[in-house]
N, CA, C and O atoms as a Maestro MAE file, in Angstrom:
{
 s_m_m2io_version
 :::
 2.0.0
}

f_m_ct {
 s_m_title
 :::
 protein
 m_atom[292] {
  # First column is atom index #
  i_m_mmod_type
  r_m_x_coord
  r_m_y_coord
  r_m_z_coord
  i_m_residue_number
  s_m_chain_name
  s_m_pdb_residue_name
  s_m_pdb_atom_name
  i_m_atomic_number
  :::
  1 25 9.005 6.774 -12.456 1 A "UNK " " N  " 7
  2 3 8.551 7.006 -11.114 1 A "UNK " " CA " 6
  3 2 9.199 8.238 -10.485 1 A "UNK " " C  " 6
  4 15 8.460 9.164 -10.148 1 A "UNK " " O  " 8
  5 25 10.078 8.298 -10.360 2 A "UNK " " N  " 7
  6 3 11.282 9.530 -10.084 2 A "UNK " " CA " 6
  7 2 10.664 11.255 -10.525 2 A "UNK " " C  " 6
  8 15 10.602 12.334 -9.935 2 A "UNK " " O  " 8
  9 25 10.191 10.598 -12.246 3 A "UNK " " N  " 7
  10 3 9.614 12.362 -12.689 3 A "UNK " " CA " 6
  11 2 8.523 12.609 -11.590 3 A "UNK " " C  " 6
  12 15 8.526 13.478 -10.719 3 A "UNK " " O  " 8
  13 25 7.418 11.457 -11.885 4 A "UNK " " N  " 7
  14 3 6.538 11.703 -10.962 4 A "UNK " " CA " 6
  15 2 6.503 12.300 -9.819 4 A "UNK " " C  " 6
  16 15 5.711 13.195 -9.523 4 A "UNK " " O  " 8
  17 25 7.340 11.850 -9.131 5 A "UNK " " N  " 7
  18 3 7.747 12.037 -7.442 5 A "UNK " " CA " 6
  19 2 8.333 13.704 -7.576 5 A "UNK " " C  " 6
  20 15 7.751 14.672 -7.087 5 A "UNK " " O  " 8
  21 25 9.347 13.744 -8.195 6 A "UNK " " N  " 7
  22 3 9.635 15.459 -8.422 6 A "UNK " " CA " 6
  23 2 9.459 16.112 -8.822 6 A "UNK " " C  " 6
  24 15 10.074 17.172 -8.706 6 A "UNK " " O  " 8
  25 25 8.079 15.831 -9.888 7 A "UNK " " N  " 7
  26 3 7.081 16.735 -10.725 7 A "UNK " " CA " 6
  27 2 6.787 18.174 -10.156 7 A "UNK " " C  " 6
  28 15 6.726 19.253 -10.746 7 A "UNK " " O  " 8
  29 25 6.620 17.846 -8.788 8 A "UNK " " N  " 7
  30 3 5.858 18.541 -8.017 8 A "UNK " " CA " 6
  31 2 7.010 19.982 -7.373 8 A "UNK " " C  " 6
  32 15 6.682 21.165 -7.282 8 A "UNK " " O  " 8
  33 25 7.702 19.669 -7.190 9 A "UNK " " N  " 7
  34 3 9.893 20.471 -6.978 9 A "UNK " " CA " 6
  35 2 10.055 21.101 -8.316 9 A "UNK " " C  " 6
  36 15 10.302 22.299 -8.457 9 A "UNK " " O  " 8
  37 25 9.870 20.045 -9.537 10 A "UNK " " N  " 7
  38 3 10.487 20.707 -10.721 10 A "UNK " " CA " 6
  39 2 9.387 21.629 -11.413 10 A "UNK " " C  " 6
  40 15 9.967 22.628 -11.838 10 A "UNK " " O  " 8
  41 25 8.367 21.667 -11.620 11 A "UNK " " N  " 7
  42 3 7.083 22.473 -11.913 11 A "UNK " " CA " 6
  43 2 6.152 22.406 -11.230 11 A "UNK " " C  " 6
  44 15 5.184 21.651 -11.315 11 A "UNK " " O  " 8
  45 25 6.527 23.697 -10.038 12 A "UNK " " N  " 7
  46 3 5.790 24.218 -9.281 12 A "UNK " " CA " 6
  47 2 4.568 24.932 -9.528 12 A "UNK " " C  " 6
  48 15 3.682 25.237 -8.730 12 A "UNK " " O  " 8
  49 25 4.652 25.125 -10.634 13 A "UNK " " N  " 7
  50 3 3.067 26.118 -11.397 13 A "UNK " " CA " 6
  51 2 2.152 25.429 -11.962 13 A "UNK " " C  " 6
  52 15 1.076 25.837 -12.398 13 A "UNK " " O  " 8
  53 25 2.735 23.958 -11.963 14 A "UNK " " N  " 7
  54 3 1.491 23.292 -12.205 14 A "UNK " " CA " 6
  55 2 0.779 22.333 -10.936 14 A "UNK " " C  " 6
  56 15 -0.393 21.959 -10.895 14 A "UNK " " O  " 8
  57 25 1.684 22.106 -10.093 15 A "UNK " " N  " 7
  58 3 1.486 21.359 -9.167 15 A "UNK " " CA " 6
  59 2 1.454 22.120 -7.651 15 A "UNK " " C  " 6
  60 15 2.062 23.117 -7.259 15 A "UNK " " O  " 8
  61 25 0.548 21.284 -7.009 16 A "UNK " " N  " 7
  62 3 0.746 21.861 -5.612 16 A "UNK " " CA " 6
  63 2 1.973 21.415 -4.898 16 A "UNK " " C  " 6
  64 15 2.093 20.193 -4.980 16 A "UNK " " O  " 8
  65 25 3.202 22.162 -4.027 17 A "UNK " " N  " 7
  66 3 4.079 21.688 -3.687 17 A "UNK " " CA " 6
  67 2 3.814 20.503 -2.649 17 A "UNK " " C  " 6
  68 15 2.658 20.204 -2.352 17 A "UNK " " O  " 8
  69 25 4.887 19.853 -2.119 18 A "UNK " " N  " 7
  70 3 4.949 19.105 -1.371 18 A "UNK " " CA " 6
  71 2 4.206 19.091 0.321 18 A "UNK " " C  " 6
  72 15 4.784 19.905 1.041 18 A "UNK " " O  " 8
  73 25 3.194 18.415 0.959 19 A "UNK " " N  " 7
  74 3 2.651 19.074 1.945 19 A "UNK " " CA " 6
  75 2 2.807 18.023 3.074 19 A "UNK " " C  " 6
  76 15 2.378 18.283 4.199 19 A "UNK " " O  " 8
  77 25 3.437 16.788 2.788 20 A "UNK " " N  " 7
  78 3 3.544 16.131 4.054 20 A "UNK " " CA " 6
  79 2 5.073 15.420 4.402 20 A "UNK " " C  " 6
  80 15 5.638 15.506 5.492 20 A "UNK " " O  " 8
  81 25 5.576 14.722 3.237 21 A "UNK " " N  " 7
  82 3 7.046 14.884 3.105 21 A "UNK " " CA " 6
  83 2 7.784 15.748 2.678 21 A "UNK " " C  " 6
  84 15 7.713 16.021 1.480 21 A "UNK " " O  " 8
  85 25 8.352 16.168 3.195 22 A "UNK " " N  " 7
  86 3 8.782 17.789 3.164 22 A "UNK " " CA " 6
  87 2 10.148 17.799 4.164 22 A "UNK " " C  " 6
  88 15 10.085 17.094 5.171 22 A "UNK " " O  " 8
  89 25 11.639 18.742 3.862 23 A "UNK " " N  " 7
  90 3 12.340 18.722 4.885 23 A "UNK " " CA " 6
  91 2 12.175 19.569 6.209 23 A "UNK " " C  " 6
  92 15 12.842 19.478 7.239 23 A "UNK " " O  " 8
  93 25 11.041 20.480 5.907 24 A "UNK " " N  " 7
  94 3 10.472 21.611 7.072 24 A "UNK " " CA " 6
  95 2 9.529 20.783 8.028 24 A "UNK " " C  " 6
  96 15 9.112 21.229 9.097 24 A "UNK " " O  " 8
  97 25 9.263 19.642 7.577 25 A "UNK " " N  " 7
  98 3 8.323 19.122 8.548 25 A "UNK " " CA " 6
  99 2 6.427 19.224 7.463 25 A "UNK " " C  " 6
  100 15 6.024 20.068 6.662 25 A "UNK " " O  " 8
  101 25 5.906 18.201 7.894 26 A "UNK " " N  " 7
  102 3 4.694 18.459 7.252 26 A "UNK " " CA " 6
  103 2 3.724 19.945 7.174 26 A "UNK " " C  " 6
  104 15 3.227 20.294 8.244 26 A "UNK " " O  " 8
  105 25 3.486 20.701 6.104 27 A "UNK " " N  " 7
  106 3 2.389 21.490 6.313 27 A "UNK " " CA " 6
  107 2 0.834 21.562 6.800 27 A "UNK " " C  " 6
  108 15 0.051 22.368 7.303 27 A "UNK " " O  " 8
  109 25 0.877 20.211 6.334 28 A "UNK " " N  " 7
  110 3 -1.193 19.945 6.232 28 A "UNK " " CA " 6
  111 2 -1.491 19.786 7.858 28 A "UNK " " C  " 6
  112 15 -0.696 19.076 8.474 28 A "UNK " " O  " 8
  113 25 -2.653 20.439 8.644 29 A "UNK " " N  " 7
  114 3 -3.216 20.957 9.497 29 A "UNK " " CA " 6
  115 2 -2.788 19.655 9.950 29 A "UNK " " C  " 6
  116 15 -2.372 18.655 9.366 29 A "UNK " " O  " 8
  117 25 -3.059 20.021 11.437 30 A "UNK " " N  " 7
  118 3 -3.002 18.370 12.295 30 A "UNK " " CA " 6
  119 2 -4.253 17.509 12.198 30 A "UNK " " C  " 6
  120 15 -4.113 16.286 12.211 30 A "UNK " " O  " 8
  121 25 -5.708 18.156 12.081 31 A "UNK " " N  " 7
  122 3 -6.735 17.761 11.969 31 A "UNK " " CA " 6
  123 2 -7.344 17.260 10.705 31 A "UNK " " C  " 6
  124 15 -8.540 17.248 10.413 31 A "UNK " " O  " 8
  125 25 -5.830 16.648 9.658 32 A "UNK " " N  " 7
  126 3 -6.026 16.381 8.813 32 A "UNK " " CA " 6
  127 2 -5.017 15.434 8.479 32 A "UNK " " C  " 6
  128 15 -4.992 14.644 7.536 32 A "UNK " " O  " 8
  129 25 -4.133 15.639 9.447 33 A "UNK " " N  " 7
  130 3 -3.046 14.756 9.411 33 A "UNK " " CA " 6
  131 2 -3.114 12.921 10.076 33 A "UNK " " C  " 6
  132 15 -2.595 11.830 9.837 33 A "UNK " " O  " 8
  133 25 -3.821 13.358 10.736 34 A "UNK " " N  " 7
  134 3 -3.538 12.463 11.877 34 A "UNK " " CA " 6
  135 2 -4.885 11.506 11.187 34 A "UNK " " C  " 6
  136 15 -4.424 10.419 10.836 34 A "UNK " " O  " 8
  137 25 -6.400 11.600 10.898 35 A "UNK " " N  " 7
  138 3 -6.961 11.074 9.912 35 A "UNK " " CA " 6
  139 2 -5.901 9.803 8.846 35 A "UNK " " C  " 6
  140 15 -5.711 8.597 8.690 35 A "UNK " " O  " 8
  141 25 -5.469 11.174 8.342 36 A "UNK " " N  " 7
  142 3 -4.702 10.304 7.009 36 A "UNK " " CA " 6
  143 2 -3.619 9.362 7.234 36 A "UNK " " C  " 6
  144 15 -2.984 8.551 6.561 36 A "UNK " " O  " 8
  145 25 -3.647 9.762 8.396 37 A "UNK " " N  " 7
  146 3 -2.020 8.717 8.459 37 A "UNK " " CA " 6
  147 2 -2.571 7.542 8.972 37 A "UNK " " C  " 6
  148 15 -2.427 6.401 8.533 37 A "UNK " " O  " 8
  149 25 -3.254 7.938 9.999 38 A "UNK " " N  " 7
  150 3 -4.053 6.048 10.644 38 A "UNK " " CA " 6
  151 2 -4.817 5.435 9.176 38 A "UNK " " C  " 6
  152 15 -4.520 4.284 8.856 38 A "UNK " " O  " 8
  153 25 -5.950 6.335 8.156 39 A "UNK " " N  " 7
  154 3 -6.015 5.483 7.329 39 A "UNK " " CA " 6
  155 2 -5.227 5.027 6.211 39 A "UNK " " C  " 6
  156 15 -5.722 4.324 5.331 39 A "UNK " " O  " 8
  157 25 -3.716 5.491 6.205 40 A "UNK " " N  " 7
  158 3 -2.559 5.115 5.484 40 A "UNK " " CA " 6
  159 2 -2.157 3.603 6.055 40 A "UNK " " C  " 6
  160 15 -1.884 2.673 5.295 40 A "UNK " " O  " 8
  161 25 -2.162 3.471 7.819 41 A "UNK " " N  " 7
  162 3 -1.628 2.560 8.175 41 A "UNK " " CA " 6
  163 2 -2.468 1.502 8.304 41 A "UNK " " C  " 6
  164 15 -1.899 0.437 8.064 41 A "UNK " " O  " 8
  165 25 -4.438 1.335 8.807 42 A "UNK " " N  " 7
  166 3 -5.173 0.961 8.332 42 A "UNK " " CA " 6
  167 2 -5.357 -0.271 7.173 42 A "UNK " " C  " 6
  168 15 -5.430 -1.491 7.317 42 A "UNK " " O  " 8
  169 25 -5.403 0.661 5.858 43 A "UNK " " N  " 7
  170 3 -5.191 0.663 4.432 43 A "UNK " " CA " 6
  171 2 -3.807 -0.808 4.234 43 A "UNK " " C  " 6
  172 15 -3.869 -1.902 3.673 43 A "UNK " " O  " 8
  173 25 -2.678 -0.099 5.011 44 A "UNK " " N  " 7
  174 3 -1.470 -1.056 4.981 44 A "UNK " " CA " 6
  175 2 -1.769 -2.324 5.277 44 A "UNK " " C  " 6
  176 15 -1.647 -3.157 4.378 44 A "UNK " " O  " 8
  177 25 -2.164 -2.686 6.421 45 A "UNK " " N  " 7
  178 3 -2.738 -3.749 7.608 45 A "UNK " " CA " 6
  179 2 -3.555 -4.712 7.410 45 A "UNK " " C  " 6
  180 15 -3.660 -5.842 7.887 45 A "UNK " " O  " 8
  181 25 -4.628 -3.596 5.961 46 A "UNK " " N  " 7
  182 3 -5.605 -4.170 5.441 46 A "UNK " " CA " 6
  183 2 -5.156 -5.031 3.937 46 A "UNK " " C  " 6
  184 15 -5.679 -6.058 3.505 46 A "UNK " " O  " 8
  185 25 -4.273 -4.412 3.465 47 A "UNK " " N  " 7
  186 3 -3.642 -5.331 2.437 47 A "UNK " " CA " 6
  187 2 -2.516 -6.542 2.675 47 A "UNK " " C  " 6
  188 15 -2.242 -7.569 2.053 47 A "UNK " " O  " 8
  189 25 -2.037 -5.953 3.803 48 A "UNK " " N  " 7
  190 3 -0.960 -7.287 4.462 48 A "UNK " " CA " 6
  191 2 -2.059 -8.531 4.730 48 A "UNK " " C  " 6
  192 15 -1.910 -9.641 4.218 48 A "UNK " " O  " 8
  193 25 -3.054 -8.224 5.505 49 A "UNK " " N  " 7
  194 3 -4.052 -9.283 5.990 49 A "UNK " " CA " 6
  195 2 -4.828 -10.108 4.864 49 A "UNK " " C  " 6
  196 15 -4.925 -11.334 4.813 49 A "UNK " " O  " 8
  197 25 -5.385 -9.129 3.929 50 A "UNK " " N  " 7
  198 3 -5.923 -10.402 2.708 50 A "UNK " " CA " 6
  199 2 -4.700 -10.248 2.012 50 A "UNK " " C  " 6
  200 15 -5.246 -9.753 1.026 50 A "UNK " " O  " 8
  201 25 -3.367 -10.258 1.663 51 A "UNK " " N  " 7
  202 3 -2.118 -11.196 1.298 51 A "UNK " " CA " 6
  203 2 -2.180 -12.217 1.867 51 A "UNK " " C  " 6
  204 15 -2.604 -13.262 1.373 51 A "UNK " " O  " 8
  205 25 -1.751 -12.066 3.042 52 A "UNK " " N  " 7
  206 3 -1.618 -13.185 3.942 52 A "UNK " " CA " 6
  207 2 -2.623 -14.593 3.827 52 A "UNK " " C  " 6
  208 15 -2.292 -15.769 3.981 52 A "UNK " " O  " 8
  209 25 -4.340 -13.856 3.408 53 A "UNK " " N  " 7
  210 3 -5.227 -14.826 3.411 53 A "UNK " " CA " 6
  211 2 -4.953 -15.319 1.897 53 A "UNK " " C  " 6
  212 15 -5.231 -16.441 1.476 53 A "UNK " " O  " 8
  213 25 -4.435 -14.414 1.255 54 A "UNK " " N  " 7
  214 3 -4.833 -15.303 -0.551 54 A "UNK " " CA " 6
  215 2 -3.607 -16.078 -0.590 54 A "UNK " " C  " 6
  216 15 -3.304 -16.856 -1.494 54 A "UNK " " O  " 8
  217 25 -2.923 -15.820 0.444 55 A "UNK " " N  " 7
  218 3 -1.647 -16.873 -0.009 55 A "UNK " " CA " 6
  219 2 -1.543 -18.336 0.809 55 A "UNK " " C  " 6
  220 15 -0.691 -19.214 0.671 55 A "UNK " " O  " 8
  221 25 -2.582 -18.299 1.615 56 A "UNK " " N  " 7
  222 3 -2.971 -19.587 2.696 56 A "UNK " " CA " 6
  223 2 -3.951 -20.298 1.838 56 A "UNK " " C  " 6
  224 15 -4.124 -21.514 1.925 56 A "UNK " " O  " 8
  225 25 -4.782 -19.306 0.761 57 A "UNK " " N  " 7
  226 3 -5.491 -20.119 0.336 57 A "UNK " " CA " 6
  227 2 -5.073 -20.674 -0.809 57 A "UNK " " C  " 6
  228 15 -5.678 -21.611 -1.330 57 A "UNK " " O  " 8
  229 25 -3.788 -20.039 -1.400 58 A "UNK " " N  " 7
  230 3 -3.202 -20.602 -2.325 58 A "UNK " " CA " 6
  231 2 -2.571 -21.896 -2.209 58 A "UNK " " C  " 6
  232 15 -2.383 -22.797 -3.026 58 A "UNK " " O  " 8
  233 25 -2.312 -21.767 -1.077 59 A "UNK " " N  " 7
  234 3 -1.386 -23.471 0.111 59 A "UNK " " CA " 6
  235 2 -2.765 -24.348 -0.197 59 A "UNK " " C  " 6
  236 15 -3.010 -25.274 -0.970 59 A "UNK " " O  " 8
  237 25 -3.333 -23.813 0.511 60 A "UNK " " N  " 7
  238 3 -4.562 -24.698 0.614 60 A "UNK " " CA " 6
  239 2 -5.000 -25.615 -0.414 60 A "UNK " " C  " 6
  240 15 -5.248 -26.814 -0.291 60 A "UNK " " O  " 8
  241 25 -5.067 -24.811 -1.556 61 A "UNK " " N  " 7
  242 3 -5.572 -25.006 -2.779 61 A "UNK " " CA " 6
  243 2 -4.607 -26.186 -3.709 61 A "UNK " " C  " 6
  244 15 -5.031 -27.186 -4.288 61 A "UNK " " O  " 8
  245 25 -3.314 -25.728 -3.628 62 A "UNK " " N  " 7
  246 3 -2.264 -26.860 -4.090 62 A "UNK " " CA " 6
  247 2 -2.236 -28.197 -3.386 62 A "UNK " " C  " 6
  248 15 -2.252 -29.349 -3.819 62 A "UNK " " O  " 8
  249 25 -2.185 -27.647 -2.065 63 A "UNK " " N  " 7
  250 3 -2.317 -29.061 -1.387 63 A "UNK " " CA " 6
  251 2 -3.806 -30.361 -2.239 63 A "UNK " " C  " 6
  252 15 -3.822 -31.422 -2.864 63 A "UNK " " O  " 8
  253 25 -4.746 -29.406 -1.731 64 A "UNK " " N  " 7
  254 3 -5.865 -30.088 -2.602 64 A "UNK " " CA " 6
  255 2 -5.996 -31.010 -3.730 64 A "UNK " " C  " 6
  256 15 -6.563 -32.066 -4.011 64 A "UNK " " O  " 8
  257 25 -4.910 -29.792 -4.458 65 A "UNK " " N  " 7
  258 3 -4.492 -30.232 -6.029 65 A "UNK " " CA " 6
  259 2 -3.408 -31.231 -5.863 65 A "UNK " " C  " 6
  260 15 -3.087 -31.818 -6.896 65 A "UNK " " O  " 8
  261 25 -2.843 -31.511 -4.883 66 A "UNK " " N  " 7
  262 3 -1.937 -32.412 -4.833 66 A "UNK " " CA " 6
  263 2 -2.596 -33.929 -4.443 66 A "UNK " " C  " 6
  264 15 -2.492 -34.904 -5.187 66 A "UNK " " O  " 8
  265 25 -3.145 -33.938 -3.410 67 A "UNK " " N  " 7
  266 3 -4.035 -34.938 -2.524 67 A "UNK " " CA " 6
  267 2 -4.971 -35.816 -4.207 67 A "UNK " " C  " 6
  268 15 -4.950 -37.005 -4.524 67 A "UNK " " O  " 8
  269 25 -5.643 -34.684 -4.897 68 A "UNK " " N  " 7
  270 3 -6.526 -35.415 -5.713 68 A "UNK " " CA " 6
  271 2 -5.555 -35.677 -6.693 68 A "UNK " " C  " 6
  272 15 -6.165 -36.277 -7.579 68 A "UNK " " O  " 8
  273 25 -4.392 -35.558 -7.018 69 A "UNK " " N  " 7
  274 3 -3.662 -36.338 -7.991 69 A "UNK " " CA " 6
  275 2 -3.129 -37.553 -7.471 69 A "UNK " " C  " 6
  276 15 -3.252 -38.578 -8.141 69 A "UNK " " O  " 8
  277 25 -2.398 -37.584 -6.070 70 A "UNK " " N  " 7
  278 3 -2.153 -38.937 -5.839 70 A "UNK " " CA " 6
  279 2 -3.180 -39.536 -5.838 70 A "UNK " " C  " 6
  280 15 -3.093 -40.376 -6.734 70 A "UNK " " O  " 8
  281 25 -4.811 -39.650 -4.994 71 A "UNK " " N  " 7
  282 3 -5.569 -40.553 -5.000 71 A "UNK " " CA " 6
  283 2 -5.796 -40.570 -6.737 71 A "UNK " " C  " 6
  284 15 -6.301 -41.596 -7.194 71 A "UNK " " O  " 8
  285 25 -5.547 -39.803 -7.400 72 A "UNK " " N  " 7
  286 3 -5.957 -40.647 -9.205 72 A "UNK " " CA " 6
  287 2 -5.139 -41.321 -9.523 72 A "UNK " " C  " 6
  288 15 -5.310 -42.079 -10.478 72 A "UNK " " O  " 8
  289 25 -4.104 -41.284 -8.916 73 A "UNK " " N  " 7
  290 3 -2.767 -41.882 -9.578 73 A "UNK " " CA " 6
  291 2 -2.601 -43.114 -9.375 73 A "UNK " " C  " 6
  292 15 -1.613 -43.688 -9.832 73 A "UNK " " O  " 8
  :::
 }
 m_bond[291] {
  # First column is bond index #
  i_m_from
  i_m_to
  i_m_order
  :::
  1 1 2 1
  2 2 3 1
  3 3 4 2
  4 3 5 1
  5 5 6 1
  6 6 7 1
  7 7 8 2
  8 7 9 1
  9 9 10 1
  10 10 11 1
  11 11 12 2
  12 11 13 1
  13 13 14 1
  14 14 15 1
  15 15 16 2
  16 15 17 1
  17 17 18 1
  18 18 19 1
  19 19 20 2
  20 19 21 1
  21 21 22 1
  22 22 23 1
  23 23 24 2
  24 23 25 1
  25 25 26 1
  26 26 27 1
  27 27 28 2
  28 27 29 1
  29 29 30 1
  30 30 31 1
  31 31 32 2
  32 31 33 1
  33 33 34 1
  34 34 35 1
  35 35 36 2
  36 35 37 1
  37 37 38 1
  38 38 39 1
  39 39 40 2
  40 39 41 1
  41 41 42 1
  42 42 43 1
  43 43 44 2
  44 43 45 1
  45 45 46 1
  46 46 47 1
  47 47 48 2
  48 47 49 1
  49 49 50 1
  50 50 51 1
  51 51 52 2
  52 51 53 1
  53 53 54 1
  54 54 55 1
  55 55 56 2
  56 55 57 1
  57 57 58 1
  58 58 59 1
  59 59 60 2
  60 59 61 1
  61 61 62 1
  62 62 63 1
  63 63 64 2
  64 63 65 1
  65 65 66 1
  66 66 67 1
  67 67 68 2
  68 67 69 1
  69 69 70 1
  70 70 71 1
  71 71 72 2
  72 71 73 1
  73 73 74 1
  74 74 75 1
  75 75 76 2
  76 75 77 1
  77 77 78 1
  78 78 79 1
  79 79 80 2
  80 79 81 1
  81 81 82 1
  82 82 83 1
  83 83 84 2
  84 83 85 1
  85 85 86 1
  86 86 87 1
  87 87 88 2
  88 87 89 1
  89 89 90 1
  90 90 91 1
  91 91 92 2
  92 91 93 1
  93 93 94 1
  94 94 95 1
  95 95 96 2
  96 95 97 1
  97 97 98 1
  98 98 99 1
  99 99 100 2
  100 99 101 1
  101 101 102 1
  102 102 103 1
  103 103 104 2
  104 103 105 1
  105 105 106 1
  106 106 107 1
  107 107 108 2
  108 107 109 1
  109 109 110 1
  110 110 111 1
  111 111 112 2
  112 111 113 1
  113 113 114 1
  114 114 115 1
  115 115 116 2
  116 115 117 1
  117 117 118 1
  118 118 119 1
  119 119 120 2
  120 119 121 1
  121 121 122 1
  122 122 123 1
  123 123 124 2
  124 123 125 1
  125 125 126 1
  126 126 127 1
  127 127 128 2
  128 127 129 1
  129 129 130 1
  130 130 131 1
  131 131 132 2
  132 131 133 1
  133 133 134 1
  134 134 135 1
  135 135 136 2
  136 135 137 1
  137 137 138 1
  138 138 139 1
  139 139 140 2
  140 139 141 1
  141 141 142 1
  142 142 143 1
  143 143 144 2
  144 143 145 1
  145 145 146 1
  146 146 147 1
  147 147 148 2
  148 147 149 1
  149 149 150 1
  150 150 151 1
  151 151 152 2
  152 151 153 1
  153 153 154 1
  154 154 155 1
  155 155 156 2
  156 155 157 1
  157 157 158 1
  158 158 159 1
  159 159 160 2
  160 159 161 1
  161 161 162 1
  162 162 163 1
  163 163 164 2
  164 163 165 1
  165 165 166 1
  166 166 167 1
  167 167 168 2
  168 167 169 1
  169 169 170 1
  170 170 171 1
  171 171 172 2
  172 171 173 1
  173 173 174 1
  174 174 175 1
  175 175 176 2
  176 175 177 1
  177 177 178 1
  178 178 179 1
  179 179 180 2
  180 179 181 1
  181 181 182 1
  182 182 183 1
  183 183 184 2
  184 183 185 1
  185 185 186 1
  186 186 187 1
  187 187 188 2
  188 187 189 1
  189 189 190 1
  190 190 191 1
  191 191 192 2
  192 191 193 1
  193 193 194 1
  194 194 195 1
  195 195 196 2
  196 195 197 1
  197 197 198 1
  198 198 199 1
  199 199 200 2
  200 199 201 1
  201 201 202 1
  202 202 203 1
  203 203 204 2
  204 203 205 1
  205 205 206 1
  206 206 207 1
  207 207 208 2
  208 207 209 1
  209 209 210 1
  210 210 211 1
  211 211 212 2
  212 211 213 1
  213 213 214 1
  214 214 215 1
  215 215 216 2
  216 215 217 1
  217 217 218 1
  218 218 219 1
  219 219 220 2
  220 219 221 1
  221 221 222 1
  222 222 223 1
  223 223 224 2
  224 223 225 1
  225 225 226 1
  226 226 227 1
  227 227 228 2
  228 227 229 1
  229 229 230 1
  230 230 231 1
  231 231 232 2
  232 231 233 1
  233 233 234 1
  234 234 235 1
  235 235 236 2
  236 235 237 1
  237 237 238 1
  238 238 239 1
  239 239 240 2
  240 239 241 1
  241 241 242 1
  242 242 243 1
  243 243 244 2
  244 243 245 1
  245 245 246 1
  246 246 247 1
  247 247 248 2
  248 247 249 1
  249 249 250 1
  250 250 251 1
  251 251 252 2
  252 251 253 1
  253 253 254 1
  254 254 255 1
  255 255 256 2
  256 255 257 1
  257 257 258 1
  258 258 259 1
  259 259 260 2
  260 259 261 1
  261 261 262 1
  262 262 263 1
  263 263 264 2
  264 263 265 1
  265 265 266 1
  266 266 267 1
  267 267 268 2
  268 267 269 1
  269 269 270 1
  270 270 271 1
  271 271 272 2
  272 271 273 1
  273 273 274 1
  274 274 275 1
  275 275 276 2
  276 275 277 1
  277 277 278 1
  278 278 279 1
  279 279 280 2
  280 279 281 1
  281 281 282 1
  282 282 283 1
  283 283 284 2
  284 283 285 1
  285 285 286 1
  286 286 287 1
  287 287 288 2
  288 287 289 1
  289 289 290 1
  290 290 291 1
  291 291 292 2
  :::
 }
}
């Protein structure tokens, strides 16, 4: 993960440098920035929320699995 991430620092001739984490501050236009970042956080919000649902339905689901073993039992 690490090469990956500094691929871009360590071979600059193959890669485009760094354009939004950066210690100068981001390069990429504002009208391109501001897009990407709400659908970064979006995107986030949107995977926290169906977590949240597959893991209620995972409750759900055991419980179920629990309920129909005592009544067999």
């Amino acid at each position: 993960m690490p090469i990956i991430h500094f691929s871009v620092d360590w071979w600059n001739t193959l890669h485009q440098p760094a354009s939004i984490i950066r210690p100068g501050g981001p390069t990429i236009g504002q009208e391109f920035l501001w897009p990407l970042l709400t659908n970064d956080a979006a995107y986030t919000v949107l995977f926290a929320w169906l977590w949240l649902m597959r893991m209620q339905t995972e409750i759900f689901e055991r419980r179920a699995r629990a309920l129909m073993m005592a009544k067999g039992a």
